[in-house]
C-alpha positions as CSV (number, residue, x, y, z in Angstrom):
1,X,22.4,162.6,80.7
2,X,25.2,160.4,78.9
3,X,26.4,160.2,75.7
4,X,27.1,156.8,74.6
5,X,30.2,155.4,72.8
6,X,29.5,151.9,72.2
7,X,32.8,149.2,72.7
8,X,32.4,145.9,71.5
9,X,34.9,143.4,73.2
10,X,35.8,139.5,72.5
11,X,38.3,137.4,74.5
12,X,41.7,138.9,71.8
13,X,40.5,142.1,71.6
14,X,42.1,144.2,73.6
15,X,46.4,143.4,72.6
16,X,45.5,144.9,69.0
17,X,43.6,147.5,70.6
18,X,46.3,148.8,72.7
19,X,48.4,148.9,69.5
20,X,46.1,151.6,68.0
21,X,45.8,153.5,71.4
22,X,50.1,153.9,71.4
23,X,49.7,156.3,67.9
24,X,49.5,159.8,68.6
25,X,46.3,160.1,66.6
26,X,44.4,157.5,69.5
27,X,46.1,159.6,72.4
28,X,45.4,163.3,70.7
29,X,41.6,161.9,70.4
30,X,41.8,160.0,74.0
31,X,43.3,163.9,75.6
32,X,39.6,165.6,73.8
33,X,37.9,162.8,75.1
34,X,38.9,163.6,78.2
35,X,38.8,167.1,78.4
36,X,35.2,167.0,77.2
37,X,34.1,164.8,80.3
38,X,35.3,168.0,82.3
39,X,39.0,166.8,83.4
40,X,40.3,164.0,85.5
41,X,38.6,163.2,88.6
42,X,40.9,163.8,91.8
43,X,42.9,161.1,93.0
44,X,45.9,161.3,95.9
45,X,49.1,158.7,94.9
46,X,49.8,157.0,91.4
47,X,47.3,157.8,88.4
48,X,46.5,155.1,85.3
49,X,47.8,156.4,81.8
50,X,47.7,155.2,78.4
51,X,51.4,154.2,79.1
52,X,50.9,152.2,82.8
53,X,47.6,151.0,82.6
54,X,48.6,148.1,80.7
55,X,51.2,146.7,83.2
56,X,49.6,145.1,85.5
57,X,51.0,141.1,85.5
58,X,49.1,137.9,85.6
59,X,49.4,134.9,87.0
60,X,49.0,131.5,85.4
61,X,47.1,128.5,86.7
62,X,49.1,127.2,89.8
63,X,50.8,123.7,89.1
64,X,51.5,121.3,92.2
65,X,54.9,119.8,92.7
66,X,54.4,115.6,93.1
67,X,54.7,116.3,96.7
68,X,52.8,118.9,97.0
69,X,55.4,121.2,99.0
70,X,55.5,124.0,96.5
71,X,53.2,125.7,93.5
72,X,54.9,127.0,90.1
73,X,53.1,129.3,88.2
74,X,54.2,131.7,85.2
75,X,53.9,135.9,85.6
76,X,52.9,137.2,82.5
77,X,54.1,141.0,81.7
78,X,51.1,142.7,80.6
79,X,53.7,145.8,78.8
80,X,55.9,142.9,76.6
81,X,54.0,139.5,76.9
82,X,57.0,138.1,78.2
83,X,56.5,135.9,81.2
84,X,58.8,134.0,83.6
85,X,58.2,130.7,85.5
86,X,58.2,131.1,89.7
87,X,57.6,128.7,92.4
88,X,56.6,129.5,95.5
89,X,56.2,127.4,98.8
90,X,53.4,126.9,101.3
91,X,54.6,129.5,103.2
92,X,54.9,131.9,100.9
93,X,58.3,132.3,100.0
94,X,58.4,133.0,96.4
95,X,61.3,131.9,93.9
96,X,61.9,133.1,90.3
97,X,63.9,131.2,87.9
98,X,66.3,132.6,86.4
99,X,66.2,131.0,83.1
100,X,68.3,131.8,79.7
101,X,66.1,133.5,76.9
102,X,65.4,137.2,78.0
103,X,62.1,138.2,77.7
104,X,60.3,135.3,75.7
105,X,56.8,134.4,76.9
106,X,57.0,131.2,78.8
107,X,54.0,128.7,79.1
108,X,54.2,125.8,81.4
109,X,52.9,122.5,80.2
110,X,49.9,120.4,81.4
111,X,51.5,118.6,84.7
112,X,54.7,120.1,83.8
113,X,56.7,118.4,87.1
114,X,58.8,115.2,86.3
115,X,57.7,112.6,89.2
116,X,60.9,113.3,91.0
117,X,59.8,117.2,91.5
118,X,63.2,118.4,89.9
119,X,62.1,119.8,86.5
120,X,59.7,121.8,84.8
121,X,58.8,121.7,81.2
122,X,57.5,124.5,79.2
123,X,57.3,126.1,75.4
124,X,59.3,129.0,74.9
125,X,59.9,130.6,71.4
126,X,57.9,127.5,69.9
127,X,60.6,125.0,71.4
128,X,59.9,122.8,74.3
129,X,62.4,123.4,77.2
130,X,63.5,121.7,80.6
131,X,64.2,123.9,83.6
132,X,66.2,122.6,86.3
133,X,64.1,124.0,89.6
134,X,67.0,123.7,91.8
135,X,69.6,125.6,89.6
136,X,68.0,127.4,87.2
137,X,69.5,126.0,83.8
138,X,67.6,125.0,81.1
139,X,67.9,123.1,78.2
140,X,65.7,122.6,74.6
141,X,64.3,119.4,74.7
142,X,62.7,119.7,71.6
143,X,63.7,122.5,68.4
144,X,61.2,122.3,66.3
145,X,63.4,125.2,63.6
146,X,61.7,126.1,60.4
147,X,58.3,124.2,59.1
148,X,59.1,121.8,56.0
149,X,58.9,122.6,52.6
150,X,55.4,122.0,51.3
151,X,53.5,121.3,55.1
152,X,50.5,123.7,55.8
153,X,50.6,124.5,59.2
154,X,47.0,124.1,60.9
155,X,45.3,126.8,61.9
156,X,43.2,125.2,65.0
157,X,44.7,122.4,67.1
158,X,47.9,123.3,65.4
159,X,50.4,123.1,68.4
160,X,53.3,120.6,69.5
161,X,50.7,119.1,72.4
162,X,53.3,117.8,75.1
163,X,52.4,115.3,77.3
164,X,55.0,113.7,79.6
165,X,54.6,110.3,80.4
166,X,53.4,108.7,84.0
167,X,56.6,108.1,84.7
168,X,58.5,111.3,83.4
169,X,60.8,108.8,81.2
170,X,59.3,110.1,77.9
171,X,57.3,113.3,76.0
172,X,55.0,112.8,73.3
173,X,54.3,115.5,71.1
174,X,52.8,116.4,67.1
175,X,55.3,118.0,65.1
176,X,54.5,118.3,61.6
177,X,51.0,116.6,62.3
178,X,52.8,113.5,63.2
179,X,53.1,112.0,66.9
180,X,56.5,111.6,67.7
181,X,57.8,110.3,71.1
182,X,61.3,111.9,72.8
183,X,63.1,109.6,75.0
184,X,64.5,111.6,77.6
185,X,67.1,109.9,79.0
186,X,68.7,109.2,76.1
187,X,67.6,111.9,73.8
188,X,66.1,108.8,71.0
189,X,63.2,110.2,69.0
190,X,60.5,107.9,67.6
191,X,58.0,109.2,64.8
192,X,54.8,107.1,65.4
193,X,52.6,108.0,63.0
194,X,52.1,108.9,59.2
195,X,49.6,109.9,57.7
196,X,49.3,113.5,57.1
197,X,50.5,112.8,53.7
198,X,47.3,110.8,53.4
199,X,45.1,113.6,55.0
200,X,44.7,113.8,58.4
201,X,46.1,115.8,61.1
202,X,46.9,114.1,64.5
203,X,46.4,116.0,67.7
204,X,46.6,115.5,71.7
205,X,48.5,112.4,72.8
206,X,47.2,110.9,75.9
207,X,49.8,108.5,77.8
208,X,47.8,105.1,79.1
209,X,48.0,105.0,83.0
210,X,50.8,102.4,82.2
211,X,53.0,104.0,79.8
212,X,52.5,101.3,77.1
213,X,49.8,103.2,74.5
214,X,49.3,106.1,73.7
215,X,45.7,107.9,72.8
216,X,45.1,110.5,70.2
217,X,43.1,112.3,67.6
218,X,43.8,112.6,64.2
219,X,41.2,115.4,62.0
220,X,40.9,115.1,57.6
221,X,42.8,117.5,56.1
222,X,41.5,116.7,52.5
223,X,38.5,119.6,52.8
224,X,40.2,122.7,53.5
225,X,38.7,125.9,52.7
226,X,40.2,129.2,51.8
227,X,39.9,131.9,54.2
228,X,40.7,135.5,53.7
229,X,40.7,138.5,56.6
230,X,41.9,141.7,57.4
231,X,44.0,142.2,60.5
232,X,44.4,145.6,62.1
233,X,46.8,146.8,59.5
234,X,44.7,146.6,56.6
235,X,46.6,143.7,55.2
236,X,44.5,140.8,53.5
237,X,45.2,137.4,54.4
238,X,44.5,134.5,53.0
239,X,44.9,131.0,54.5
240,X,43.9,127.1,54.3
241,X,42.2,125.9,57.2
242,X,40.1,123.4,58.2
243,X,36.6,124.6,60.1
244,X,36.3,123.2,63.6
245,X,34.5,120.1,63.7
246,X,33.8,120.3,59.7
247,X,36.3,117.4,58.9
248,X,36.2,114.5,59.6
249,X,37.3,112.8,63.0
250,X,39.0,109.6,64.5
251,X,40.1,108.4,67.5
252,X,43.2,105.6,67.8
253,X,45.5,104.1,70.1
254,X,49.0,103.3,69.5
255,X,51.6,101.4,70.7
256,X,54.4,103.6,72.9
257,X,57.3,101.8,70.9
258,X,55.5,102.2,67.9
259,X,52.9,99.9,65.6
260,X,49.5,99.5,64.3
261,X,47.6,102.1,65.5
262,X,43.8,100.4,66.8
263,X,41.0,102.6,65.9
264,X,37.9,103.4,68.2
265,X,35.0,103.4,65.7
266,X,35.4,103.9,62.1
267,X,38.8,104.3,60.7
268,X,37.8,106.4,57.9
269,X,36.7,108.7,60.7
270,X,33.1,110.3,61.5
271,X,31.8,114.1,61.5
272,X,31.6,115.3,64.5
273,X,32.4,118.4,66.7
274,X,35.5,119.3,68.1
275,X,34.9,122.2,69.9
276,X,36.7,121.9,74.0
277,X,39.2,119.3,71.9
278,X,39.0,115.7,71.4
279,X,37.6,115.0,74.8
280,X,38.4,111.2,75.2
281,X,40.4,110.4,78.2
282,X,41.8,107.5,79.3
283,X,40.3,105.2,82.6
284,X,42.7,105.0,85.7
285,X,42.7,101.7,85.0
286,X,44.0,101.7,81.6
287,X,41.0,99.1,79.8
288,X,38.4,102.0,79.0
289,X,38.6,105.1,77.0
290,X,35.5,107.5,77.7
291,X,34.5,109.7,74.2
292,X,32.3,112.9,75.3
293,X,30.7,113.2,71.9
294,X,29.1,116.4,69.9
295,X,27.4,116.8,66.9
296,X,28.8,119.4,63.8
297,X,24.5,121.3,64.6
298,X,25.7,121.0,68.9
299,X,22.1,119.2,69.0
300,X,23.2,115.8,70.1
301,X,25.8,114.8,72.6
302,X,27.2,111.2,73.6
303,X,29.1,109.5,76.1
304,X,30.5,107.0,74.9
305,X,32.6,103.9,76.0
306,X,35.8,102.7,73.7
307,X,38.1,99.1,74.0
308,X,41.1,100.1,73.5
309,X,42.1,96.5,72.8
310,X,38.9,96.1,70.2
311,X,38.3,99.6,69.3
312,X,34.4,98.3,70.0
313,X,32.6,101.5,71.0
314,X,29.2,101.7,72.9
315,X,26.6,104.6,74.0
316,X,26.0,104.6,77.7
317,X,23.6,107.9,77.6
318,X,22.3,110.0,74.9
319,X,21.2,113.6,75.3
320,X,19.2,116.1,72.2
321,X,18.1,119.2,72.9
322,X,16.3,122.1,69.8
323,X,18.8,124.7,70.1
324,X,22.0,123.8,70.5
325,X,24.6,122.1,73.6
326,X,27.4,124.5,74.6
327,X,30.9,123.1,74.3
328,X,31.2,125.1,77.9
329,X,28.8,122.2,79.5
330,X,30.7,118.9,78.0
331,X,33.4,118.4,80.5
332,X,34.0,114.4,81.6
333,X,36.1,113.0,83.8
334,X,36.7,109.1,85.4
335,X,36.0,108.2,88.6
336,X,39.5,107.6,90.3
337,X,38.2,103.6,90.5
338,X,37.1,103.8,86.9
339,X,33.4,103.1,87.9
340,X,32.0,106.0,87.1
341,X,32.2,109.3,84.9
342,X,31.7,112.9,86.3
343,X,30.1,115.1,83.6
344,X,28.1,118.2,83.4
345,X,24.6,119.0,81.6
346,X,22.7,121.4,81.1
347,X,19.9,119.1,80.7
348,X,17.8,121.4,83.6
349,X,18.3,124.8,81.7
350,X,21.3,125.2,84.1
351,X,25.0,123.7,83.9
352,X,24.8,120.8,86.5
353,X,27.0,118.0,88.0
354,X,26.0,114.3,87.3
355,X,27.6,111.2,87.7
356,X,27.3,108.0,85.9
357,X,28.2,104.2,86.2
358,X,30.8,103.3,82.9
359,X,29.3,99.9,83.4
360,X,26.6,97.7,83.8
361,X,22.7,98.2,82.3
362,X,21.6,100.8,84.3
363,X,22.9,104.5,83.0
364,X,20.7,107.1,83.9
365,X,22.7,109.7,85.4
366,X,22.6,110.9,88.8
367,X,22.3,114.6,89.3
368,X,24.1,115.9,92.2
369,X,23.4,119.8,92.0
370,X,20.7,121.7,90.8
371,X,19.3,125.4,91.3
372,X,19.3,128.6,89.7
373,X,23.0,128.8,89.2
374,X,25.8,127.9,86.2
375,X,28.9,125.4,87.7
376,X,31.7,126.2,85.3
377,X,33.4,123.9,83.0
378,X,35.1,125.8,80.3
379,X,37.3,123.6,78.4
380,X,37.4,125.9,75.0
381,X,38.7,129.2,75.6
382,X,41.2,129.3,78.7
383,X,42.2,128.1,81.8
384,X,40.6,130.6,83.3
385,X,37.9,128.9,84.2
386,X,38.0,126.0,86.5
387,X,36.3,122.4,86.4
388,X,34.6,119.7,88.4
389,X,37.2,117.3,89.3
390,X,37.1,114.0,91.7
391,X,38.5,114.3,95.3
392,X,39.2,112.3,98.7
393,X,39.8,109.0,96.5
394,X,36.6,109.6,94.6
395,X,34.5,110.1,97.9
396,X,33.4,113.8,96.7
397,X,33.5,116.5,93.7
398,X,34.8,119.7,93.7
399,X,33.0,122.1,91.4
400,X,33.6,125.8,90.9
401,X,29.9,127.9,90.5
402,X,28.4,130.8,90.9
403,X,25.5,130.5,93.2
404,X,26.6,132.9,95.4
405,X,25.4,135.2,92.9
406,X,26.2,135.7,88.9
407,X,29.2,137.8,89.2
408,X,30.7,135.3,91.9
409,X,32.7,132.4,91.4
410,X,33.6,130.0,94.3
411,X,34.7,126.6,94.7
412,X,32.1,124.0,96.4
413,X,32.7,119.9,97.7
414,X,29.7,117.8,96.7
415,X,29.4,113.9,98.3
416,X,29.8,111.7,94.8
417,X,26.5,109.8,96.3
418,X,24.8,112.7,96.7
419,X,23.5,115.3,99.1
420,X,24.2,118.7,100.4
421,X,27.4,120.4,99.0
422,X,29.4,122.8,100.7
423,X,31.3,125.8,100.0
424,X,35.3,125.8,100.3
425,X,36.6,129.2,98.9
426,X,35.2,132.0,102.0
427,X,36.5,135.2,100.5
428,X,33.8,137.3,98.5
429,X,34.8,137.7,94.8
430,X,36.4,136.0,92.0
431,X,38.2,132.3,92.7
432,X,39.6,131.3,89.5
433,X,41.8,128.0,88.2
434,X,41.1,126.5,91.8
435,X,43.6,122.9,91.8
436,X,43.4,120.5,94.4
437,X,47.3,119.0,95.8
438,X,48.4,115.7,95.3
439,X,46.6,114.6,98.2
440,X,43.7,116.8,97.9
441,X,44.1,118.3,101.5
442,X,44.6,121.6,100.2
443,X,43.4,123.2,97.2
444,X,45.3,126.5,95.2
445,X,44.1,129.8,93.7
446,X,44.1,132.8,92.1
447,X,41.6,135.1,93.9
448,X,40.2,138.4,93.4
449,X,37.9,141.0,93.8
450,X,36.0,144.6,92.7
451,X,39.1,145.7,94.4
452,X,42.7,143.4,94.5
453,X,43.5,141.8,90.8
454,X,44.2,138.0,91.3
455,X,47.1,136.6,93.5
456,X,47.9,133.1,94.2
457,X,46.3,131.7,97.7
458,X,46.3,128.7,99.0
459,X,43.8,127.0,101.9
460,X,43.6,123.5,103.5
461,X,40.0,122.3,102.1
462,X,38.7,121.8,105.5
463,X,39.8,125.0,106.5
464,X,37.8,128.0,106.5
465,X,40.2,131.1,105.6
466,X,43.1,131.0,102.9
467,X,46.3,132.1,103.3
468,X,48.1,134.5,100.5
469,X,51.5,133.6,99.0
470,X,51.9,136.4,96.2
471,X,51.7,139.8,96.1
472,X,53.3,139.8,91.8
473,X,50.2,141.1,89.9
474,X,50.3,145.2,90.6
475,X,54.2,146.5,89.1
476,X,56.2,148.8,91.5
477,X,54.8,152.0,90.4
478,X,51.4,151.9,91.0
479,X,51.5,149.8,94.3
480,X,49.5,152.6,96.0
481,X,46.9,153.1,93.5
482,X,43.9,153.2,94.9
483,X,41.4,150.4,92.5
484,X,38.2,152.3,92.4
485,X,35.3,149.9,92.8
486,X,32.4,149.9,90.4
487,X,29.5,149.2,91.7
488,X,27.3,145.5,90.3
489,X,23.5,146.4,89.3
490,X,20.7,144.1,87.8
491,X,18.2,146.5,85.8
492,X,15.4,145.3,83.7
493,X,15.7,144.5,79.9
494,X,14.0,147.1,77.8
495,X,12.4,144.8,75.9
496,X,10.4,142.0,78.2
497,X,11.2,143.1,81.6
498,X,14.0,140.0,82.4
499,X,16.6,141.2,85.0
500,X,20.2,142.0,82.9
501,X,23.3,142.1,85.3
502,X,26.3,145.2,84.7
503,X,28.9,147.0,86.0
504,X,29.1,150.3,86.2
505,X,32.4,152.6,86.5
506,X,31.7,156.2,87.7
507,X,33.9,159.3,88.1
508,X,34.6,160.1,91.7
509,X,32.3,162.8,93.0
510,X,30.1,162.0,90.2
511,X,27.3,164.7,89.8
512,X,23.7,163.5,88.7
513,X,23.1,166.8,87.6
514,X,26.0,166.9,85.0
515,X,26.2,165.3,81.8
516,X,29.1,162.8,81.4
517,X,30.3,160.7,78.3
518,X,29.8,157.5,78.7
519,X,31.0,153.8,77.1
520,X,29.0,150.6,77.1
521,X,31.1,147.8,76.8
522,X,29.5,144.3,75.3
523,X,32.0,141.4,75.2
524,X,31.8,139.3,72.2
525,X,30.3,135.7,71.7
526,X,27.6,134.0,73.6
527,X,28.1,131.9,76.5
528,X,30.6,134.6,77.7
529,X,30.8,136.7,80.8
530,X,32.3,140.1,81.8
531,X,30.7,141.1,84.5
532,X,32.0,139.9,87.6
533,X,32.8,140.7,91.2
534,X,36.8,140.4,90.0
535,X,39.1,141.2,87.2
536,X,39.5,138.3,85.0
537,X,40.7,140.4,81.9
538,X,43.2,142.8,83.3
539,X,43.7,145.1,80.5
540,X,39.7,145.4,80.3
541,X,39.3,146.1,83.7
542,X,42.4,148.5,84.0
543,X,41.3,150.3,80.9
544,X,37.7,150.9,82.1
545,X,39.0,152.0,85.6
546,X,41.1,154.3,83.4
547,X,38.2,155.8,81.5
548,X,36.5,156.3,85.2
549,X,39.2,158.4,86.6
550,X,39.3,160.6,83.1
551,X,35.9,161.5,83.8
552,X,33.8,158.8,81.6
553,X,31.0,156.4,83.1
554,X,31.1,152.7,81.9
555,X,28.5,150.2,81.9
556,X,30.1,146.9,81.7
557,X,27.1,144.5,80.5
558,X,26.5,141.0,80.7
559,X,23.9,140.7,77.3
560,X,21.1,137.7,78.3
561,X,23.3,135.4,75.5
562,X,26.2,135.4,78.2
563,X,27.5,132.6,80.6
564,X,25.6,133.4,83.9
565,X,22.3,133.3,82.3
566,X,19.7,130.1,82.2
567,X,20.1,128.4,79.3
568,X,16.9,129.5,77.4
569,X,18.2,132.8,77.0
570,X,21.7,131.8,75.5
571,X,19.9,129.6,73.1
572,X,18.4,132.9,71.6
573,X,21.9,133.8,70.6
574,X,22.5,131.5,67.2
């Protein structure tokens, strides 16, 4: 018998929640808890506390050097939230940068290198900074100080959105909702747009392959709603925001130097969803711009082909559906000869790779996988979860999915013609934020399992074992901890039989004749996932291991709304 404590968790739950565990009323009430479930299981070496077991580090996506000799990554300090930027080479030697600041957290930005492999940019403290890799100094390259009088900050797509330039000359960013471009060898600034004092708010510059123009998004500001919550304190906050997707939406291109901005579609804008971004990217060859398009009631979804020159827009394929499409199962890329467009569908009940030709009459889609199993391509939430991308010159796909089972996630190559795909990532577990190098001879990781939290590997992609190059995620003082692993079960669903997949954490030398308190834990929204053969939220995982070795069982459960499900049974979750 079990008592049950039920635990509901979403993707930001858990900082705030650590906040309340810290007051002595949470620990007094944690210590009863405990003593109740009959004392701490035995354990030889370090134990988790309430103090340690939120320490554990994490590594960020790796990000290739231009010459694909070394890997720079961030470590994120699970205690402060303070992270610093390493690099590590192919042999494993491993490099911090020593960078002014203290304890700030650090991000690194989308293709942070310059082309010349001798800086790295990143936000820190909500200013954009340069590090020089070679001797650690750094310098603000953008201060973006206090907001003007009389701007509302927006509360979704509200950051600077740096983007460097193909040739590492120049950084376009929105400050203010206005796209301004930083020369960076002379340190000349360029405001290229104005119009958020006639409503809109611009968002995510995209550099043409040349250099010349520049893509973005601009969303209407002029219906704004008032929005009041209460945060953990009890205080009541009230904000103007505008809903995802509720406002209207345009697309332009601009000049680099600055000019008449051409629109693709309407210039007054259209309503549609913005969910995963503005998803409109750029072809290699500079004369298309591909629009994956969503409607506000996720029913309808279009590719779409822009002019950049005209701003003429056309539908190449079409796709309704009753329920709804997930913004998890819209991700398009170009072909690297600007042919063709990767995407994936759900079209089949299950998220698959297709390909399609940009041009021509003929647009039906080519489906390249298919089965009972999810290939990810999260481009909401995180970077967490990796995408189908185009390798060997366009010659295959890589795809990360989880058909070696629903908890899994591994990294496959798929022929762009078609046929059978193979499986590149051999270690049982959890591969996440899987890039390929420059060349796409190699591709790099962060791997885990029930057992080991994720550390950066790398592994040729013709090779068939990885090699390691961290060992950063576990702090000094519980090195020797040994990870207890909870054990993966599929049980039927109460209510119709259907198979429902969990993790459960048990006390060691658990005895089925005893009663123990228990905790379910149910992560928040649909199209989620928690359980999985890996840690992929540290302090989740730590913190249920934690609750295991005080004497608790957990079940850890995927609901049939969750990620790893087929699709039928997410739409159920409206």
């Amino acid at each position: 018998m079990m008592a049950a404590t039920i635990v509901r968790g979403g993707r930001s739950a858990w900082r705030p929640f650590r906040a309340l565990l810290d007051r002595p009323a949470w620990l007094a009430a944690a210590a009863l808890l405990a003593a109740g479930a009959g004392g701490a299981t035995a354990q030889d070496g370090p134990r988790l506390t309430t103090d340690n077991l939120w320490t554990f580090r994490q590594l960020s996506a790796p990000e290739w050097s231009p010459d694909g000799s070394r890997i720079a990554f961030t470590l994120t300090e699970g205690e402060t939230n303070s992270s610093a930027i390493y690099m590590v080479d192919l042999e494993g030697e491993v490099r911090r940068l020593d960078l002014p600041g203290g304890d700030v957290t650090r991000t690194l930005l989308p293709e942070p290198w310059t082309p010349d492999g001798n800086t790295l940019l990143y936000l820190a403290g909500g200013d954009i900074q340069a590090a020089d890799v070679a001797g650690g100094s750094s310098r603000t390259v953008v201060d973006f100080g206090a907001t003007s009088p009389g701007y509302t900050p927006q509360q979704y797509f509200n950051g600077p959105d740096p983007v460097l330039s193909p040739d590492g000359s120049r950084l376009a960013y929105i400050r203010e909702s206005e796209l301004w471009v930083l020369d960076l060898t002379d340190g000349g600034v360029r405001q290229l747009t104005s119009s958020h004092g006639e409503g809109w708010h611009n968002l995510q510059p995209r550099w043409s392959p040349d250099g010349a123009r520049i893509l973005y998004t601009a969303q209407a500001t002029d219906e704004q709603r008032r929005f009041r919550y209460t945060d953990f304190s009890g205080l009541i906050i009230g904000v103007d925001f505008t809903l995802i997707g509720y406002g209207r939406v345009r697309l332009g291109v601009i000049p680099a130097e600055g000019g008449e901005t051409t629109w693709l579609g309407p210039p007054d804008g259209e309503r549609y969803s913005l969910r995963g971004g503005s998803q409109a990217h750029w072809s290699p060859d500079g004369r298309s711009v591909a629009i994956n398009w969503l409607s506000l009631d996720h029913t309808a979804r279009e590719i779409r082909i822009a002019s950049p020159e005209t701003g003429e827009v056309r539908t190449i394929w079409r796709e309704e559906v009753d329920a709804w499409i997930s913004p998890l199962a819209i991700w398009i890329r170009w072909s690297p000869d600007s042919q063709q467009l990767l995407f994936t569908s759900e079209r089949d009940d299950w998220n698959h790779v297709h390909v399609i030709d940009a041009e021509g009459a003929d647009h039906e889609p080519v489906q390249l996988t298919s089965g009972d199993f999810t290939v990810a391509s999260n481009q909401v939430y995180d970077r967490f979860e990796v995408t189908p991308v185009w390798a060997r010159g366009g010659r295959t796909i890589l795809f990360p999915s989880n058909e070696a089972g629903t908890p899994e996630r591994h990294l496959y190559e798929v022929p762009a013609e078609g046929g059978e795909w193979r499986r590149v990532t051999p270690l049982p577990g959890v591969n996440l934020s899987s890039t390929p190098s420059p060349d796409a001879s190699r591709v790099a990781y962060l791997y885990s399992n029930l057992t080991a939290l994720p550390e950066l590997y790398v592994q040729e992609v013709d090779a068939d074992q990885p090699r390691r190059l961290t060992s950063l995620a576990v702090p000094e003082p519980l090195a020797g901890y040994r990870f207890r692993e909870p054990e993966i079960v599929r049980f039927p669903s109460a209510a119709d039989g259907a198979a429902v997949t969990a993790r459960v954490y048990r006390p060691d030398g658990l005895d089925p004749a005893r009663k123990y308190p228990a905790v379910v834990f149910v992560h928040g929204a649909g199209y989620a996932q928690s359980v999985f053969a890996g840690w992929m939220r540290l302090d989740q995982s730590a913190f249920n291991r934690y609750l295991a070795q005080e004497g608790y069982v957990v079940l850890d459960v995927d609901f049939r709304g969750s990620a790893d499900y087929i699709i039928q049974e997410c739409h159920k979750v409206q």
